[in-house]
PADOVO-999465 format. One record per residue (C-alpha): residue in three letters; residue number from 1; x, y, z. Coordinates in pm, whole numbers, always signed. Example, Ala and Ser with C-alpha at 12.3 -4.5 7.8 and 13.67 -1.06 7.14 Angstrom:
2
(site "ALA",1,(+1230,-450,+780));
(site "SER",2,(+1367,-106,+714));
***
This chain:
476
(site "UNK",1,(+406,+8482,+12391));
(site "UNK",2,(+358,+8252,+12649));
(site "UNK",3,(+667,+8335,+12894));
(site "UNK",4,(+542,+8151,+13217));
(site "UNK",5,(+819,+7823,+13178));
(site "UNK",6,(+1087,+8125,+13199));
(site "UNK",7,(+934,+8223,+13498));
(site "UNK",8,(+901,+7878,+13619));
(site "UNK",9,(+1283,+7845,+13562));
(site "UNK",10,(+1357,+8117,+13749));
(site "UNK",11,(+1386,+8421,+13540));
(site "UNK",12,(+1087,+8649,+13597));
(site "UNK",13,(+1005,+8959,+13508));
(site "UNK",14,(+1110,+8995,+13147));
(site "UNK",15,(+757,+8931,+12988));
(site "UNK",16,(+727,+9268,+12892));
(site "UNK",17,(+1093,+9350,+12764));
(site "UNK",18,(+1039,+9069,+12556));
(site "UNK",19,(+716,+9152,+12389));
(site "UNK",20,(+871,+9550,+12346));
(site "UNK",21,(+1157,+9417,+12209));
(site "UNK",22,(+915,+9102,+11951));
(site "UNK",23,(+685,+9446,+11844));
(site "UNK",24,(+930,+9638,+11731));
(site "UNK",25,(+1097,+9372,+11484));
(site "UNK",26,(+1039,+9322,+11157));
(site "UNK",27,(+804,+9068,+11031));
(site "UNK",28,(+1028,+8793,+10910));
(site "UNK",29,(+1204,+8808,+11244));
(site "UNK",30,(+901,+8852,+11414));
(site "UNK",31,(+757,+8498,+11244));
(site "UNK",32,(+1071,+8305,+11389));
(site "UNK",33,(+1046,+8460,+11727));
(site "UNK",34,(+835,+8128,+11907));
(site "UNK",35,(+1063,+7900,+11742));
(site "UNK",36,(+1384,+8115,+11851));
(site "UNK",37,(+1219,+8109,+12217));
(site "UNK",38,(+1136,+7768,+12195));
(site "UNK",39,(+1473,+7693,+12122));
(site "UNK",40,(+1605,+7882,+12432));
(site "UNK",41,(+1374,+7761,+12686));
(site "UNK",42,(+1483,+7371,+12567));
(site "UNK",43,(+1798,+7435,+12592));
(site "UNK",44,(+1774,+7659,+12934));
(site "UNK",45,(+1598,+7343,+13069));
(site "UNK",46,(+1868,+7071,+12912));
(site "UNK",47,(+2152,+7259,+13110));
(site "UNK",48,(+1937,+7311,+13408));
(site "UNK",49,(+1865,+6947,+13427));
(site "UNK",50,(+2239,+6865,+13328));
(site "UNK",51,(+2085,+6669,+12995));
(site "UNK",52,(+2285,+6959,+12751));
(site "UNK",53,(+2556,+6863,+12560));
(site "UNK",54,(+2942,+6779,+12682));
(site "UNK",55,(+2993,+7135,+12702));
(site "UNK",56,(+2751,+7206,+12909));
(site "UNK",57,(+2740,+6888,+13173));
(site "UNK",58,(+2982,+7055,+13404));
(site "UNK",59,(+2773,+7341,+13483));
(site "UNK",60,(+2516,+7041,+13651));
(site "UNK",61,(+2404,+7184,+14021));
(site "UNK",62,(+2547,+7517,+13994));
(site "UNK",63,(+2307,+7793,+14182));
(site "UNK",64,(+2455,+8065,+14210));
(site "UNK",65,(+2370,+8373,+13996));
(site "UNK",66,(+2688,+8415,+13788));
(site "UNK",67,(+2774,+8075,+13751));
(site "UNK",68,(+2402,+8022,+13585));
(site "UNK",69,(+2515,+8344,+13347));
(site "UNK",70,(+2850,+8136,+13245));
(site "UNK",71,(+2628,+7857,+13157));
(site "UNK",72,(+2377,+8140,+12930));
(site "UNK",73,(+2674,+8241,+12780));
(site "UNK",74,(+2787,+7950,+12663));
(site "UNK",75,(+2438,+7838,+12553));
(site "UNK",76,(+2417,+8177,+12375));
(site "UNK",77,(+2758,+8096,+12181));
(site "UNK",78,(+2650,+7738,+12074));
(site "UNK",79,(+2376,+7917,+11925));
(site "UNK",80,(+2610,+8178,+11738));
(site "UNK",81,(+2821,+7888,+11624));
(site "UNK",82,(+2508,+7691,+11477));
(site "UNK",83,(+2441,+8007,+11318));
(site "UNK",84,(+2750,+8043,+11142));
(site "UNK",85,(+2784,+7689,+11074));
(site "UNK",86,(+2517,+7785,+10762));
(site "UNK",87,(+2770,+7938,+10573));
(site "UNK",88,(+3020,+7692,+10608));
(site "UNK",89,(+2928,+7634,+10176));
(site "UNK",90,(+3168,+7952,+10147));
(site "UNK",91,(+3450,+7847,+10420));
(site "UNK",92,(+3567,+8049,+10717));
(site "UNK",93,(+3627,+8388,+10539));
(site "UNK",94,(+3255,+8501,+10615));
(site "UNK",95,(+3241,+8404,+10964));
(site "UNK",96,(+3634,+8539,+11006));
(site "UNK",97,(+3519,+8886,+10836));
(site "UNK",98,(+3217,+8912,+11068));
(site "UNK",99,(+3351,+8829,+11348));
(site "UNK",100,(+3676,+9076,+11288));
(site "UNK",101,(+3436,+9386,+11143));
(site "UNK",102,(+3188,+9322,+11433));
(site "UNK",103,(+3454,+9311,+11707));
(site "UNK",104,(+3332,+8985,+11866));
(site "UNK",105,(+3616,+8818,+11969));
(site "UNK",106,(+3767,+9157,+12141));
(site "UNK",107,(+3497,+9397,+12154));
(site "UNK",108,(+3724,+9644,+11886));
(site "UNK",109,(+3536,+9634,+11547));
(site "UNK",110,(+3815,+9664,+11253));
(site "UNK",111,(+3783,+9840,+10954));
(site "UNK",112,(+3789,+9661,+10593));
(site "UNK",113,(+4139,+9768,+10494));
(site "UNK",114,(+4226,+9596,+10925));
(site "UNK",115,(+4072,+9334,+10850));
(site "UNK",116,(+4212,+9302,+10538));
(site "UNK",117,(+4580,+9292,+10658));
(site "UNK",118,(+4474,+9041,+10924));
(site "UNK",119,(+4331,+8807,+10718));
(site "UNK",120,(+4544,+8806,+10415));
(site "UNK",121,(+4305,+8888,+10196));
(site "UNK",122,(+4209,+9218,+9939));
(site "UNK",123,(+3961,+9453,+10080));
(site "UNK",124,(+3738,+9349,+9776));
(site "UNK",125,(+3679,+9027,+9929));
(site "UNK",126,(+3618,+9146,+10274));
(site "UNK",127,(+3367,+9380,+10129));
(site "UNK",128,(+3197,+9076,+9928));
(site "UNK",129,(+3188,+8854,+10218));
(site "UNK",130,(+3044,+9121,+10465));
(site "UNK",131,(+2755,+9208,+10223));
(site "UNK",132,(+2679,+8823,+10184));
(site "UNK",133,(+2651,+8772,+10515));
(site "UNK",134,(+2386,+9106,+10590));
(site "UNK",135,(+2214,+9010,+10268));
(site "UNK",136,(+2159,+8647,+10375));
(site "UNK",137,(+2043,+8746,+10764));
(site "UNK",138,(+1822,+9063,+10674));
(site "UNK",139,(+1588,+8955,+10469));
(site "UNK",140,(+1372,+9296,+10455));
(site "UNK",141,(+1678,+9444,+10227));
(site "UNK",142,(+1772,+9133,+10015));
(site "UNK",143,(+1806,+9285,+9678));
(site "UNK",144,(+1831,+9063,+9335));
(site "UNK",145,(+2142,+9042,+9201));
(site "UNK",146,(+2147,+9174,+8812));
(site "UNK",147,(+2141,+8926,+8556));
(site "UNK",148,(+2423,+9103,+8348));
(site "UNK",149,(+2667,+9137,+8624));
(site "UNK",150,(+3030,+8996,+8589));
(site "UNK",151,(+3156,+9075,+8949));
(site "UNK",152,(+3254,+8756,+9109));
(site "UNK",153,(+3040,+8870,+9434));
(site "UNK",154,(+2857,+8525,+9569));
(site "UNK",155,(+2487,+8460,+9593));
(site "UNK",156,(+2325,+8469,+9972));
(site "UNK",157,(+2242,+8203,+10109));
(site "UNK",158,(+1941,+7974,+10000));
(site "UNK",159,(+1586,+8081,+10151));
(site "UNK",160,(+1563,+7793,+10395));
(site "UNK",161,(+1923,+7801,+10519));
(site "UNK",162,(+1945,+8203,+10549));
(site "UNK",163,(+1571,+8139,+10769));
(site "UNK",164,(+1782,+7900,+10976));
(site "UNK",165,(+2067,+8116,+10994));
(site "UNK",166,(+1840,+8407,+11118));
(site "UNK",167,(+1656,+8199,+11399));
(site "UNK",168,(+1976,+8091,+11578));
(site "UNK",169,(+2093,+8415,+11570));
(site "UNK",170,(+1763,+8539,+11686));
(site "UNK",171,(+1812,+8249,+11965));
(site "UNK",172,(+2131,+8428,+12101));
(site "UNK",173,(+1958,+8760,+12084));
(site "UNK",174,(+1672,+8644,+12310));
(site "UNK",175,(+1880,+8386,+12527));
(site "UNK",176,(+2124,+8699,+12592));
(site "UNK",177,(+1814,+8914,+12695));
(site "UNK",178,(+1701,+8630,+12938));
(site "UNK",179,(+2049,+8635,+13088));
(site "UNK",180,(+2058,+9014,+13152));
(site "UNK",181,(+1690,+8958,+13340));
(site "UNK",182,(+1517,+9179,+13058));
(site "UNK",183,(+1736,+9472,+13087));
(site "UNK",184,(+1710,+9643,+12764));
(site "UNK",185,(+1969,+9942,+12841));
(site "UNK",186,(+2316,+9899,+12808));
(site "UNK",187,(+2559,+10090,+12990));
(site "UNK",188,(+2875,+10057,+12747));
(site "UNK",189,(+3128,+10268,+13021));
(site "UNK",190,(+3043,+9960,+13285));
(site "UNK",191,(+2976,+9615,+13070));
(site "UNK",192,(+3299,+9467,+12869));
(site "UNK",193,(+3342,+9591,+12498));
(site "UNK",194,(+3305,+9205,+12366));
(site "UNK",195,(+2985,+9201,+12529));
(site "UNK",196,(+2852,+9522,+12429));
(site "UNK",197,(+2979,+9386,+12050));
(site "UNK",198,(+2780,+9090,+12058));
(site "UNK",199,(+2438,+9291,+12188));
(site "UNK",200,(+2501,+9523,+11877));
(site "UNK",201,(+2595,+9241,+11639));
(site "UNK",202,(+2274,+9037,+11787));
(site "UNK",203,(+2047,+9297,+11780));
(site "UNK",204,(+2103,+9402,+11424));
(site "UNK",205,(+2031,+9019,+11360));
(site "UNK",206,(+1737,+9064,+11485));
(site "UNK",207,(+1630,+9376,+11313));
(site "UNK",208,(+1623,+9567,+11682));
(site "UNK",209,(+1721,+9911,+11712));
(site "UNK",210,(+2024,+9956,+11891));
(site "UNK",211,(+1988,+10328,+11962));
(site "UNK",212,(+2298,+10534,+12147));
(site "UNK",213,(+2151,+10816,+12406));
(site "UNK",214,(+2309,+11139,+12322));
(site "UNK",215,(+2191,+11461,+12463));
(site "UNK",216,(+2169,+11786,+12268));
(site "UNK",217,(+1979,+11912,+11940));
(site "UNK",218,(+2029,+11568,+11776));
(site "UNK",219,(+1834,+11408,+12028));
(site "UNK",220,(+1899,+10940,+12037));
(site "UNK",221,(+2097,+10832,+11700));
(site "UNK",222,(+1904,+10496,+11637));
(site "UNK",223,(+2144,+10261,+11425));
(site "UNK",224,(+1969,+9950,+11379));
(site "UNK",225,(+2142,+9891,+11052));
(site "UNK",226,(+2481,+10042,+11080));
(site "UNK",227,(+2784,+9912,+10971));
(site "UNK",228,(+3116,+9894,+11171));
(site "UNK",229,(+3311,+10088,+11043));
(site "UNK",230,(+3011,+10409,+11099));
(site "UNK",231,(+3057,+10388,+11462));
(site "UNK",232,(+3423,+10529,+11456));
(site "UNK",233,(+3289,+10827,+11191));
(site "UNK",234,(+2938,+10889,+11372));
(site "UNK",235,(+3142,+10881,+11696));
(site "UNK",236,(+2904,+10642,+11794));
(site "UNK",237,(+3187,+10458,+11937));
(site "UNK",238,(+3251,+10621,+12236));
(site "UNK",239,(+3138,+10488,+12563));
(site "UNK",240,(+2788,+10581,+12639));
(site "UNK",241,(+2386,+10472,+12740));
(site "UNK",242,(+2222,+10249,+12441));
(site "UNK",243,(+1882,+10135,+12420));
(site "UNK",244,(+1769,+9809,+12280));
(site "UNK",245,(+1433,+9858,+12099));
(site "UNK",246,(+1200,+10165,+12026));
(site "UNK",247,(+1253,+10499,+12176));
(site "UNK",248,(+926,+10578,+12224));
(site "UNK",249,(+859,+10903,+12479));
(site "UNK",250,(+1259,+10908,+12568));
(site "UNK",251,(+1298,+11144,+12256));
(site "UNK",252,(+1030,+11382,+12399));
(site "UNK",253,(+1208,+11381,+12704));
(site "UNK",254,(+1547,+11429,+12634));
(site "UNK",255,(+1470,+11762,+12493));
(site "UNK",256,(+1574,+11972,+12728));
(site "UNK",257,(+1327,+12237,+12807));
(site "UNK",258,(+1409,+12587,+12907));
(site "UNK",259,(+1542,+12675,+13242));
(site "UNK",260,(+1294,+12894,+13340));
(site "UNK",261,(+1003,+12655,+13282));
(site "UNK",262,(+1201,+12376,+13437));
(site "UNK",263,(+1097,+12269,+13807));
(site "UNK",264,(+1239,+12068,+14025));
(site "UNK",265,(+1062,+11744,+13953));
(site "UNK",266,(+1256,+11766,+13584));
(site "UNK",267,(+1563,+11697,+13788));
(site "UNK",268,(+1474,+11472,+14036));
(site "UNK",269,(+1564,+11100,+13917));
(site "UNK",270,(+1290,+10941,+14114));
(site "UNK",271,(+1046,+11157,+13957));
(site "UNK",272,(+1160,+11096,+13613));
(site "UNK",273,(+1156,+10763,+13679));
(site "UNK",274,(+817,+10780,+13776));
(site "UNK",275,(+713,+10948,+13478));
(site "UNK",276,(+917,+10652,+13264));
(site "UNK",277,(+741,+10393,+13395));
(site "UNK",278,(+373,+10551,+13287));
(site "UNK",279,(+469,+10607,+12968));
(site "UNK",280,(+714,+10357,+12886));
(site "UNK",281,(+599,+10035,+12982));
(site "UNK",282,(+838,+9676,+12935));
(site "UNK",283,(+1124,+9829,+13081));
(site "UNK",284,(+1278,+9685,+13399));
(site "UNK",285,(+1294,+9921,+13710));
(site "UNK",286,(+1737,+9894,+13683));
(site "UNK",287,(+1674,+10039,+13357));
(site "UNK",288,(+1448,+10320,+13451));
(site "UNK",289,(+1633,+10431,+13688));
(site "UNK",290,(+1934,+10463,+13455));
(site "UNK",291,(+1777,+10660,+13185));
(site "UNK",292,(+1627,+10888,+13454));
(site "UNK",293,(+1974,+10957,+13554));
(site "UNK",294,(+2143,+10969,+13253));
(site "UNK",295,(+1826,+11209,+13161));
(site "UNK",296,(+1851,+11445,+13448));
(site "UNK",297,(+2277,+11492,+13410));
(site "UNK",298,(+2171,+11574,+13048));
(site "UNK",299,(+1912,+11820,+13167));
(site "UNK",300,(+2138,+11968,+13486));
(site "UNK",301,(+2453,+12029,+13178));
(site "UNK",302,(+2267,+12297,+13024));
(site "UNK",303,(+2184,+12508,+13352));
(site "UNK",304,(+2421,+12745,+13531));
(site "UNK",305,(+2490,+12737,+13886));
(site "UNK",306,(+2253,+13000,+13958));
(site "UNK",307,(+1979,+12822,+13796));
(site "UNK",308,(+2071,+12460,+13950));
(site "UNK",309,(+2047,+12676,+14316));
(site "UNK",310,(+1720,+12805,+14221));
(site "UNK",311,(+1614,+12506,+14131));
(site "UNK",312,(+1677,+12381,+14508));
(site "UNK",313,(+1495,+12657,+14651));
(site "UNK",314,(+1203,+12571,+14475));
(site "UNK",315,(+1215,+12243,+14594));
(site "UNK",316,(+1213,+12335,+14974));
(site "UNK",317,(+961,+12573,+14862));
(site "UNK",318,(+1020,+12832,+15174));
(site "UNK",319,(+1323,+13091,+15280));
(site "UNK",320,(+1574,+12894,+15386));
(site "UNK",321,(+1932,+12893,+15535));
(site "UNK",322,(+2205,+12839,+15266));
(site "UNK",323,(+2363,+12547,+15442));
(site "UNK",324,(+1991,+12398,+15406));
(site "UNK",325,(+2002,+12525,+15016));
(site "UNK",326,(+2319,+12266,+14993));
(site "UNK",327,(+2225,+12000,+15140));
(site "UNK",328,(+1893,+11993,+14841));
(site "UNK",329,(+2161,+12098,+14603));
(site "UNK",330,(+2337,+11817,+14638));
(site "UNK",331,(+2079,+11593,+14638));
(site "UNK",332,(+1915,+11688,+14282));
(site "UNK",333,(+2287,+11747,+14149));
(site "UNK",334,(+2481,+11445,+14337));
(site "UNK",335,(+2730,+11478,+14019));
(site "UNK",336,(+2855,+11855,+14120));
(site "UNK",337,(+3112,+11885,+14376));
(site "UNK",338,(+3052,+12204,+14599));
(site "UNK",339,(+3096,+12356,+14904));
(site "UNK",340,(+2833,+12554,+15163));
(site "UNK",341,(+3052,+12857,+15099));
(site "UNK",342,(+3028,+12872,+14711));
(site "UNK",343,(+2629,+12823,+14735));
(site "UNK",344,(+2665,+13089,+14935));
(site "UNK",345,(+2807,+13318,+14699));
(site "UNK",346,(+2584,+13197,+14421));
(site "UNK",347,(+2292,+13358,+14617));
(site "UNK",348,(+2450,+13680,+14679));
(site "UNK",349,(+2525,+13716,+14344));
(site "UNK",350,(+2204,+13622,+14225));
(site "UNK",351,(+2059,+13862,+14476));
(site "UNK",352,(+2252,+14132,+14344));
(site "UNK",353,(+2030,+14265,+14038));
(site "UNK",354,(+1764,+14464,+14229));
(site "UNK",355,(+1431,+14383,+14139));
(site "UNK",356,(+1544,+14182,+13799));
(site "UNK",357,(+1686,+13900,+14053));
(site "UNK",358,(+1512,+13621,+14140));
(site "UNK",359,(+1687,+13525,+14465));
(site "UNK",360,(+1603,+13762,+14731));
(site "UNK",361,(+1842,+13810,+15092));
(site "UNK",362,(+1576,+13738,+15362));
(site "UNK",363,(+1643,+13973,+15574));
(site "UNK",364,(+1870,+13735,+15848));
(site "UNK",365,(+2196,+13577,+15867));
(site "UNK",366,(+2257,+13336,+15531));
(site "UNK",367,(+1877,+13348,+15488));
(site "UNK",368,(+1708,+13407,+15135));
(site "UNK",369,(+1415,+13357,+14968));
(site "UNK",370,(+1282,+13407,+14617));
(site "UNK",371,(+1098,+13691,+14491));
(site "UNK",372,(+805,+13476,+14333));
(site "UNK",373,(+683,+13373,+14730));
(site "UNK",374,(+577,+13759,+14741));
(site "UNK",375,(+932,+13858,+14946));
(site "UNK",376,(+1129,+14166,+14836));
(site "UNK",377,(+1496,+14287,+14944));
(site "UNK",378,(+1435,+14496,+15244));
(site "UNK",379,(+1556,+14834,+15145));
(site "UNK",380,(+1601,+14999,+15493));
(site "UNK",381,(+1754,+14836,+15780));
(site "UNK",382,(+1582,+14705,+16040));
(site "UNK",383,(+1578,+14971,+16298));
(site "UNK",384,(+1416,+15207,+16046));
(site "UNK",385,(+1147,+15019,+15952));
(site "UNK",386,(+1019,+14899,+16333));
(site "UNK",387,(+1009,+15274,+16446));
(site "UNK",388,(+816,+15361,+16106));
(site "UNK",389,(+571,+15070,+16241));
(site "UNK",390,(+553,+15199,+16597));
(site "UNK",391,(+481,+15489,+16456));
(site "UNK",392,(+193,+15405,+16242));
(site "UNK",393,(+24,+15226,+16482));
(site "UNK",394,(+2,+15448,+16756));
(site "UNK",395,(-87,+15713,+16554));
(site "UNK",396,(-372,+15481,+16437));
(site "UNK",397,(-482,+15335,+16804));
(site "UNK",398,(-330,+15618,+17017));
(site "UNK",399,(-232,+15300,+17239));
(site "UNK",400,(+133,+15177,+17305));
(site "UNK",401,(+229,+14896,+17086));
(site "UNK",402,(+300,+14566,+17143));
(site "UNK",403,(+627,+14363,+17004));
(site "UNK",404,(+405,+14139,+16855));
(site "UNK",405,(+217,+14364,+16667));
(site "UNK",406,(+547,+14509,+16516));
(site "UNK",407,(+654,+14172,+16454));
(site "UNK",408,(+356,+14080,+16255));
(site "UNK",409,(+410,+14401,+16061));
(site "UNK",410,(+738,+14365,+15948));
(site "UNK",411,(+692,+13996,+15853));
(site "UNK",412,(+459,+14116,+15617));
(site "UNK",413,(+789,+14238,+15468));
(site "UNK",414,(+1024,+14054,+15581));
(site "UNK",415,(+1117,+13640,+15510));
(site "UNK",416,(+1239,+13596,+15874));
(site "UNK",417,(+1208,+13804,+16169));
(site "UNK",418,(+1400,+13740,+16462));
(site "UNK",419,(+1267,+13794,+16816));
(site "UNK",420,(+1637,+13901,+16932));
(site "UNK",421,(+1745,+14119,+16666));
(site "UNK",422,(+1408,+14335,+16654));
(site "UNK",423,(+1500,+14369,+17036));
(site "UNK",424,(+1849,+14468,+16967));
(site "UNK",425,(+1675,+14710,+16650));
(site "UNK",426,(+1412,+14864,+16944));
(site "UNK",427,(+1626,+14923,+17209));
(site "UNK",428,(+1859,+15101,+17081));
(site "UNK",429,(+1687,+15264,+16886));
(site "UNK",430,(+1677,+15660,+16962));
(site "UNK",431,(+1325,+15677,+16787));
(site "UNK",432,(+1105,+15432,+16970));
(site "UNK",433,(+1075,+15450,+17385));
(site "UNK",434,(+992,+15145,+17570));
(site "UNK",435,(+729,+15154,+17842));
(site "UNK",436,(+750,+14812,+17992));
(site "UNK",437,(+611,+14515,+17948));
(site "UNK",438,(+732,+14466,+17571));
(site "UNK",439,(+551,+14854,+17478));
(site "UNK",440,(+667,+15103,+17279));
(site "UNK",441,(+586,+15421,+17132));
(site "UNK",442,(+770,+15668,+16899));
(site "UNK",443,(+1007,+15909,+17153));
(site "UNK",444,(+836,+16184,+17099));
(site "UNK",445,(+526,+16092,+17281));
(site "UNK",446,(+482,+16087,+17653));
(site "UNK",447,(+317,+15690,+17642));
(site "UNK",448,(-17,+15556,+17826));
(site "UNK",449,(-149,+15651,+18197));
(site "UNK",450,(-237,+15279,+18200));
(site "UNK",451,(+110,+15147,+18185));
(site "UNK",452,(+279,+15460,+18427));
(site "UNK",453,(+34,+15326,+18687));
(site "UNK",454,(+133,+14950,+18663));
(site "UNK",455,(+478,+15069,+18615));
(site "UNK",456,(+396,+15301,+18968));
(site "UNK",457,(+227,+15004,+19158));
(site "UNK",458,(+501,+14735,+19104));
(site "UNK",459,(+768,+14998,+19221));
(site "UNK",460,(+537,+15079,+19528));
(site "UNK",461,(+531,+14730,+19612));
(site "UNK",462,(+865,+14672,+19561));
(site "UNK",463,(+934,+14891,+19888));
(site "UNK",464,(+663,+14721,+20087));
(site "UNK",465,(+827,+14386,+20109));
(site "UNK",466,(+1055,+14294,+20352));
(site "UNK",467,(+1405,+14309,+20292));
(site "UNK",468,(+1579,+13958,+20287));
(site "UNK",469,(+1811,+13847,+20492));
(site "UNK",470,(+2017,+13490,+20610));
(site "UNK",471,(+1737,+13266,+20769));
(site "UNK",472,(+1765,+13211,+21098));
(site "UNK",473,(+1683,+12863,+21312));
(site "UNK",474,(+1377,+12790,+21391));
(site "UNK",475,(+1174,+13042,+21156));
(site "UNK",476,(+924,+12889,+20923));
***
């Protein structure tokens, strides 16, 4: 299809939504598509250029962007109206039971017996105009009527009015996608129920999917030929994300995969998006980033709070304080509301089952880690463990050891280390003696001639200086 005058006219970008949407349709449809767009881009153009009809002249000069959707909309519902007009051979009952069972006027489709009672007429006849109608527009599942039948139901329409019929409502359908800048996902909780009506009623027209996202074992319900009155029995009626089209790679990815594969990417939106955009091409980026939402709340439903934490962790990828932890909680799981002190308790209790846990205390204040970086709950305290390590190494060098050495030690064991509490764990510490000079050796041990000779030099010339005293005038 040859898009570039829609470009020209100011709505680019919706090339590709419209070819998705053109492969996808049915072959009679898909043979009245370029006289459907045709259609739309003349009149576009007449109501740009003020040349459209009287209904159109006011909205001459108008620029901004929802005063040029009024004037769409009204295009789109000239072309719904010429649509309708074909059946005018059976009088306003078919376009009166469509309209009422499709929920066009108010967005609330009515059943057959409610549309019945508003209309005056039996159910029969609601039922016999409804079925004239579908049988006239969707070609693909006209069936002949049988040559022995006495019912009083009506023929469909002739061939070449029912083609008409189909490529004005195919107009609307594409007009409507041009107006909504090739966004092919519908959010029904934000956009008014008459218009979400019309998209549904349009696209079934058209032979389009109109598919309703739904998490879970089921997976997307596709509907592109369901009647009205399924919506309220599927529950397809409740407020939800729809799709206009194929659902290509969204089923694959819907299906939530274990939490213990999961990683962090699976719940990142931007990712996801990312991921969307390679394998689903024609979709606008407002749309991707919708379904990659809607995807990862689906995903983050089926994970405890445990599993949403270690989820986070992963994503800083190091030990961490848990203050940090909520900060990347909230960011991959914007929709839960929670506090610095309930993260924190989510880590102590998933610290709390020994070497089955995942989520490992650090070994500092509000630090943890988990136990597939290589760290471990420290099972001694501190104080233990750096005399074991002063200790070992002077029994292996015979030399006094240095802080640093027992600091490299224990972070072998240890996520975090702190310079001031292994201080606090040395010095008073009845096992370890210090020597000076950040040295120490088990208590037992009497410690190096080199460092009682520093220690005896410095104190030696500590008594050869001078004493100091107030300066007096004059001395340099």
């Amino acid at each position: 299809m040859d898009l570039g005058c829609l470009k020209n006219m100011g709505y680019p970008g919706i090339s590709l939504p419209l070819t998705r949407l053109v492969s996808c349709m049915p072959e009679p449809a898909a043979k009245l598509v370029p006289g459907a767009l045709d259609l739309v881009v003349r009149r576009i153009s007449a109501a740009r250029d003020g040349t459209s009809a009287a209904t159109e002249a006011h909205s001459k000069g108008i620029k901004t962007s929802s005063q040029n959707e009024a004037r769409l909309t009204r295009v789109i519902d000239s072309f719904m109206r010429r649509g309708f007009n074909h059946f005018e051979e059976y009088g306003s009952i078919v376009k009166d039971v469509i309209v009422a069972t499709e929920g066009l006027s108010d967005g609330d489709p009515k059943s057959l017996s409610q549309t019945a009672r508003m209309l005056g007429i039996s159910p029969q006849k609601v039922k016999s105009a409804q079925s004239l109608f579908w049988d006239s527009i969707l070609e693909e599942t006209r069936r002949p009527l049988r040559r022995n039948s006495k019912s009083s139901k009506k023929r469909p329409l002739g061939v070449a009015k029912a083609r008409a019929a189909r490529r004005w409502f195919l107009a609307s359908f594409l007009g409507l996608i041009v107006a909504r800048a090739g966004s092919l996902v519908i959010d029904e909780s934000e956009e008014s129920p008459s218009k979400v009506a019309k998209l549904r009623f349009l696209a079934r027209c058209s032979g389009v999917a109109y598919t309703k996202l739904r998490g879970g074992p089921g997976g997307p319900k596709s509907c592109p030929r369901t009647r009205s009155s399924d919506f309220s029995r599927t529950g397809l009626d409740r407020p939800g994300l729809a799709l206009l089209g194929p659902v290509g790679s969204l089923e694959e990815s819907i299906s939530t995969e274990p939490p213990d594969s999961m990683s962090p990417e699976d719940v990142d939106p931007a990712k996801v998006s990312e991921w969307l955009d390679r394998k689903e091409p024609g979709l606008v980026p407002r749309d991707l980033q919708r379904i990659a939402s809607w995807i990862c709340a689906q995903r983050a439903k089926k994970l405890t709070r445990i599993q949403k934490v270690i989820l986070a962790m992963k994503r800083l990828g190091r030990p961490a304080h848990y203050s940090e932890i909520t900060e990347v909680y909230k960011f991959l799981f914007p929709q839960d509301d929670i506090s610095a002190r309930s993260i924190h308790s989510c880590l102590w209790r998933g610290s709390a089952g020994g070497q089955q846990s995942e989520i490992v205390w650090a070994g500092g204040k509000g630090l943890f880690a988990l136990r597939e970086w290589g760290y471990s709950r420290p099972e001694e305290p501190l104080a233990v463990e750096a005399s074991k390590v002063v200790t070992e190494k002077y029994a292996e060098t015979g030399r006094p050891v240095p802080l640093t050495i027992i600091a490299a030690e224990l972070g072998a064991k240890r996520a975090v280390v702190k310079r001031s509490s292994l201080l606090s764990a040395l010095f008073g510490n009845p096992a370890v003696r210090y020597l000076g000079g950040e040295l120490f050796v088990p208590a037992g041990e009497a410690g190096g001639g080199e460092v009682d000779s520093l220690d005896r030099a410095l104190r030696e010339f500590e008594c050869r200086k001078p004493p100091r005293g107030p300066k007096k005038k004059g001395d340099v």
